[in-house]
C-alpha positions as CSV (number, residue, x, y, z in Angstrom):
1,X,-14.5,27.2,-39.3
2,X,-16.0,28.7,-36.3
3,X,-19.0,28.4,-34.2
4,X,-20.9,31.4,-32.8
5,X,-19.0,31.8,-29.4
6,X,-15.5,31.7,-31.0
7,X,-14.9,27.9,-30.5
8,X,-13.6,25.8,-33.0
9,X,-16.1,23.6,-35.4
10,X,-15.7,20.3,-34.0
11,X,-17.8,18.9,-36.9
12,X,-18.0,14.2,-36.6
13,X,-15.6,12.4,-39.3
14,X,-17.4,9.2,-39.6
15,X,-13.6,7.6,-39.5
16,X,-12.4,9.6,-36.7
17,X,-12.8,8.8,-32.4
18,X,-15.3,11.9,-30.8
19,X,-13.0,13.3,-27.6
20,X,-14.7,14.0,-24.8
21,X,-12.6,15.1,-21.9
22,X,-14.5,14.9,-18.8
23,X,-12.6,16.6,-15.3
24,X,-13.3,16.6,-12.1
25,X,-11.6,18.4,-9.2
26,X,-13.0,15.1,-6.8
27,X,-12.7,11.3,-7.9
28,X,-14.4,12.2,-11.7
29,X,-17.3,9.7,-10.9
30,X,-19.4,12.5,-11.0
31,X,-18.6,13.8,-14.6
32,X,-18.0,10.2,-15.8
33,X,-21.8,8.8,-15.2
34,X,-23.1,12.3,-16.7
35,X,-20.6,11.9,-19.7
36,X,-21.5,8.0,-20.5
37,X,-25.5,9.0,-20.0
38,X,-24.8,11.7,-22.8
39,X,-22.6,10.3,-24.6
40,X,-25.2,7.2,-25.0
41,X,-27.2,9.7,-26.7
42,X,-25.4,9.6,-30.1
43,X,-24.3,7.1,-32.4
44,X,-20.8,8.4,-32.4
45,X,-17.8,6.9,-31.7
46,X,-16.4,8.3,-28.1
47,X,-13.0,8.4,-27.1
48,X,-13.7,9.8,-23.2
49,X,-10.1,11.5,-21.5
50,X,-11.3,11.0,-17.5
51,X,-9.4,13.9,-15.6
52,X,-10.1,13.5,-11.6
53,X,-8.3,15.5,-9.0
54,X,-7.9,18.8,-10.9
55,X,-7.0,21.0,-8.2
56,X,-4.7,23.8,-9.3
57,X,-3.2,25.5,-12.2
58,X,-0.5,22.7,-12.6
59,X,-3.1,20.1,-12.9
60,X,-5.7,22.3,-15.3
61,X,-2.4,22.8,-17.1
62,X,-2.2,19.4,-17.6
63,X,-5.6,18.8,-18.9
64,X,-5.4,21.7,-21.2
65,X,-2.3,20.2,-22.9
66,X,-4.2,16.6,-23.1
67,X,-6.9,19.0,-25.3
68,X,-4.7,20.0,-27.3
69,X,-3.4,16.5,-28.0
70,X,-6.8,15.4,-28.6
71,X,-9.3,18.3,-29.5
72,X,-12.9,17.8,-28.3
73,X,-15.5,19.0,-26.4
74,X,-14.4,19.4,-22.4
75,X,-17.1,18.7,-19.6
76,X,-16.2,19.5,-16.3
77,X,-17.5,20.0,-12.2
78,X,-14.7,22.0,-10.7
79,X,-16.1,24.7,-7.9
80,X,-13.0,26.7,-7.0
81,X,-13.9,30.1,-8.7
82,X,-10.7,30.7,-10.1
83,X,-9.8,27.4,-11.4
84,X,-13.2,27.5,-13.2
85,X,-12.1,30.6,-14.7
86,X,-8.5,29.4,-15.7
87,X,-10.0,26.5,-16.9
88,X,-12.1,28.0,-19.3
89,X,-10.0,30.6,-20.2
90,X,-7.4,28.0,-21.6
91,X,-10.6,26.1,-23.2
92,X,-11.2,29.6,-25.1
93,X,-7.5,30.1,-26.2
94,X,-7.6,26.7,-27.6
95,X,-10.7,27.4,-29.1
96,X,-12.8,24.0,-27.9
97,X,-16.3,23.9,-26.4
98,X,-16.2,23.3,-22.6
99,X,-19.3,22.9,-20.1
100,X,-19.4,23.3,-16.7
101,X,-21.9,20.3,-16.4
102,X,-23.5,21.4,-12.6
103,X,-23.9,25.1,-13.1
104,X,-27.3,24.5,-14.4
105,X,-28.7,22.9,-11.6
106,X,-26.2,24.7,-9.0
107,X,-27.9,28.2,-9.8
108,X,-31.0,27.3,-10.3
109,X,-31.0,25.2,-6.6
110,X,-29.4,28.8,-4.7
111,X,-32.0,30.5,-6.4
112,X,-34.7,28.3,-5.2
113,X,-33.5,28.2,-1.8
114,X,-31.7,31.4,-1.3
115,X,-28.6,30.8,-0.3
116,X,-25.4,30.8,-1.8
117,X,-23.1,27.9,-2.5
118,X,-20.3,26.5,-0.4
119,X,-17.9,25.7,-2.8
120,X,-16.1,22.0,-1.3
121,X,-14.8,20.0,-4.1
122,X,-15.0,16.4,-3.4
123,X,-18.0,17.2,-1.0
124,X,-20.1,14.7,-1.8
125,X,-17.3,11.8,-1.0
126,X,-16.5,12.6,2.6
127,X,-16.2,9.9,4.9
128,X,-19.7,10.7,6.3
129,X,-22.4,8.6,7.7
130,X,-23.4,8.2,4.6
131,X,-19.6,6.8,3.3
132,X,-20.1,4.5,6.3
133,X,-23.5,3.2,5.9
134,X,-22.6,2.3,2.1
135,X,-19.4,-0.1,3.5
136,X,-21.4,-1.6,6.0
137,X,-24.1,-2.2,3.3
138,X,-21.3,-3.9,1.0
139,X,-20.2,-6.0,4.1
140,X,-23.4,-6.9,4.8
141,X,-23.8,-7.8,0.9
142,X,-21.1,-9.7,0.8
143,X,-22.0,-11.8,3.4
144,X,-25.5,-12.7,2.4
145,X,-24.3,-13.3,-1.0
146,X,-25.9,-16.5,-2.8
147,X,-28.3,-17.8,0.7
148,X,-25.1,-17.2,3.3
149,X,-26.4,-15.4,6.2
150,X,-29.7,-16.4,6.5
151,X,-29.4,-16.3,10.8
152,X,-29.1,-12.7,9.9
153,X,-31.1,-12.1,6.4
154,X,-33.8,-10.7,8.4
155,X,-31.5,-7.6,8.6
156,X,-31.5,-6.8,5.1
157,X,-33.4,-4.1,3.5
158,X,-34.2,-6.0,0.3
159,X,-34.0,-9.6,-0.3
160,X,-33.8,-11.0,-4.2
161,X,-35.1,-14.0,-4.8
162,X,-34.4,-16.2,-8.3
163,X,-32.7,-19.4,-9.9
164,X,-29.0,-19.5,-11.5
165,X,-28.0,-16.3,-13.5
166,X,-31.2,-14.1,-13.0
167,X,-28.8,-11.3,-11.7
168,X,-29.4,-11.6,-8.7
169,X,-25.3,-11.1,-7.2
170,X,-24.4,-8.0,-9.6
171,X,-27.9,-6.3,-8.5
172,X,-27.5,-6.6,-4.9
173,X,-23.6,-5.4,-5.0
174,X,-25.1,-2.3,-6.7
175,X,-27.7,-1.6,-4.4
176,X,-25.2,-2.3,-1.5
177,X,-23.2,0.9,-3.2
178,X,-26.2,3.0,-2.7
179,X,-26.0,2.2,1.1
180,X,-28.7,-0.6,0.4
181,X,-28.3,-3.8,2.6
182,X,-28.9,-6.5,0.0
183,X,-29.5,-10.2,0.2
184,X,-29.5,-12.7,-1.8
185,X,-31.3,-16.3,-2.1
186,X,-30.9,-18.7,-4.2
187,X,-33.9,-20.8,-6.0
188,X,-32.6,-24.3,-7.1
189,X,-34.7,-27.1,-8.7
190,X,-35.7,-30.0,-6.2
191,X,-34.9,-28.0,-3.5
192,X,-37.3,-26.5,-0.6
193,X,-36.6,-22.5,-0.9
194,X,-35.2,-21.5,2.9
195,X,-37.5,-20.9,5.8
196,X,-37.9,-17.6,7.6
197,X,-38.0,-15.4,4.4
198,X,-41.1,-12.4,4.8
199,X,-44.5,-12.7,2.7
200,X,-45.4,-9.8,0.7
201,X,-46.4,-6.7,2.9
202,X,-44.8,-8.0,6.0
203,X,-42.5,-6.0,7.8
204,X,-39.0,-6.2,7.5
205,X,-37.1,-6.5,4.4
206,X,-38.5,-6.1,0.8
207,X,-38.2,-9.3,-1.1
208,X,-38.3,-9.6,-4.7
209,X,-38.6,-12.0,-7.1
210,X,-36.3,-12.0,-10.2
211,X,-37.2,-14.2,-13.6
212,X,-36.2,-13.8,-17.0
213,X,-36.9,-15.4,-20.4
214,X,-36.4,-19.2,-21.1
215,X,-34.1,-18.7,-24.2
216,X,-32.3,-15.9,-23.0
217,X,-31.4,-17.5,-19.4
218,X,-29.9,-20.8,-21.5
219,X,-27.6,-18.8,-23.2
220,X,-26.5,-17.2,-20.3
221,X,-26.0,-20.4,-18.8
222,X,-24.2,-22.1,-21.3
223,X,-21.8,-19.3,-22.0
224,X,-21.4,-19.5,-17.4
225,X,-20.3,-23.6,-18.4
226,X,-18.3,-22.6,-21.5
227,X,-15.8,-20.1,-19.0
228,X,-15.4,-22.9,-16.6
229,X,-14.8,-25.2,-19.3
230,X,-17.9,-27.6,-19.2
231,X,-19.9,-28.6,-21.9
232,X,-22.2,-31.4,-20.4
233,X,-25.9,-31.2,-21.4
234,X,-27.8,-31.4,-18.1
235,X,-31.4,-30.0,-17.1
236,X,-29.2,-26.6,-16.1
237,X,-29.3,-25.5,-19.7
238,X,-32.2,-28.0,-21.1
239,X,-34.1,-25.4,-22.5
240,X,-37.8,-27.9,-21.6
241,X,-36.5,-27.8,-17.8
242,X,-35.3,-24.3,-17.6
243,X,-38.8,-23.6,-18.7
244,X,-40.5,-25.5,-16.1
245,X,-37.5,-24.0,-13.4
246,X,-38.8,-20.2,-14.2
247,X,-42.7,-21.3,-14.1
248,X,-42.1,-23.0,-10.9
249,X,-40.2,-19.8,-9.6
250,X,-42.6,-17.4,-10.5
251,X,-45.6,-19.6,-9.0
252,X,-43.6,-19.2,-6.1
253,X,-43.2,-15.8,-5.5
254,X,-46.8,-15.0,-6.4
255,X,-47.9,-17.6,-3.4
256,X,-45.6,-15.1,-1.1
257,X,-47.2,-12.6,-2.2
258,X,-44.1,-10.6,-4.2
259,X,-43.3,-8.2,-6.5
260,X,-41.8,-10.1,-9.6
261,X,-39.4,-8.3,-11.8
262,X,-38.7,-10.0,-15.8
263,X,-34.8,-8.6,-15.9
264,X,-34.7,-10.0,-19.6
265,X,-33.6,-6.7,-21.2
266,X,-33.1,-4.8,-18.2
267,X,-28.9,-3.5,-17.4
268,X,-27.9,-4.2,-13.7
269,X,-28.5,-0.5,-13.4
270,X,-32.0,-0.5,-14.7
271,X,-33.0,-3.5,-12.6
272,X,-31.6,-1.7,-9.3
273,X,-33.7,1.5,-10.1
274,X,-36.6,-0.9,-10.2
275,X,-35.7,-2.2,-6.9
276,X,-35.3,1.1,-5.4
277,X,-37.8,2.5,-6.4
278,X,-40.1,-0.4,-4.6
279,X,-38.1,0.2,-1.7
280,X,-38.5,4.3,-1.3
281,X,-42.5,3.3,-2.1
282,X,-42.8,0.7,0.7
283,X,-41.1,3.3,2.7
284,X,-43.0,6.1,1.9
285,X,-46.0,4.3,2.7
286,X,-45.1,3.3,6.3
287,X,-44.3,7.0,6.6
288,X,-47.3,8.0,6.3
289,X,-49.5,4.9,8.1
């Protein structure tokens, strides 16, 4: 059976794996993040084939023999002209479906501004100042990770501020991958937070304050203690004192004056798009005062 344009009916067997082959003429991270986000999409079960560095015929010859290991739908962002066009050629002798995932946005941007393209693969990944500013921002991470640094936090761009296991570590080493100079402090019970970090609305960096659920933060806890092989009930994972930990935290950072974000159901990505999107905000607004 046969779908309009010629490919084959790829219909979903409940028992069988969906395959997705996803290629890329640069480092596929590209095509990977735009497959998982549509993949996510469907309750399906997704076997994804990741094919980076396709940059001749010998390599698209390669990938067209994986599809016809594994038939499924092919999703690719190659720019050389031919190689699109031997690409999909060997998609339509196979009869599968294949997209070229940018072409969308690709035409419709020339059109908009005029100009035609510039075909580069692996563009986007050149060691730029952009690929520089996104190492020194994981440097800087690194070393500001869990209060270190704090001689030099005022450097940061954004500051996160929240006891044990609020994500605070994961977040920041995210944002520091966006070219984001990211800081973390740690709040601990009993303890005076550190001097010297910014109220709310003061200049320099952008601090924000992380919390999360009682419940949810003592399982987290207690499944941190299980890995390391402890299983001594203290006020870490008392779920009465954890309580009173995340009240006291969040009293806190409304005294300073800062934006507090509940991370309870919110991915690492998720919580860094909050985050950023306070950032490009603040910085709008200083733009424009």
């Amino acid at each position: 059976m046969s779908d309009q344009d010629g490919t084959a009916d790829l219909r979903v067997s409940p028992d069988k794996p969906v395959h997705f082959h996803l290629v890329s003429d640069a480092t596929g991270e590209t095509i990977s993040s735009l497959g998982k986000a549509v993949i996510s999409q469907f309750d399906i079960k997704a076997q994804e084939h990741l094919w980076p560095l396709v940059r001749n015929r010998t390599m698209a010859d390669r990938v067209l023999a994986g599809v016809r290991r594994n038939r499924g739908l092919v999703l690719y962002t190659i720019v050389e002209p031919e190689l699109d066009a031997y690409l999909r050629a060997g998609c339509a002798d196979l009869k599968v479906p294949v997209l070229p995932v940018l072409e969308p946005l690709l035409g419709a941007l020339s059109h908009y501004l005029g100009l035609p393209r510039k075909p580069a693969p692996g563009r986007q990944h050149a060691m730029d100042a952009e690929y520089h500013r996104r190492i020194e921002a994981v440097h800087f991470t690194m070393a500001h990770d869990d209060g270190q640094g704090l001689d030099s936090i005022a450097s940061a761009d954004v500051i996160l501020v929240g006891v044990s296991r609020t994500s605070k570590t994961p977040t920041c080493i995210y944002l520091a991958n966006r070219g984001i100079k990211s800081a973390n402090v740690p709040l601990v019970e009993g303890i005076a937070a550190p001097p010297g970090l910014p109220d709310g609305g003061s200049p320099g960096p952008l601090v924000v304050g992380l919390t999360t659920e009682p419940g949810r933060l003592v399982q987290v806890r207690r499944a941190r203690l299980a890995t390391m092989g402890q299983t001594t009930e203290t006020d870490y994972v008392d779920a009465d004192a954890v309580r009173k930990e995340l009240a006291a935290a969040r009293r806190y950072f409304q005294s300073r004056g800062w934006p507090v974000m509940d991370v309870t159901r919110w991915s690492i990505e998720e919580t860094a798009a909050a985050v950023l999107g306070l950032l490009n905000e603040r910085r709008d607004a200083a733009g424009h005062s």
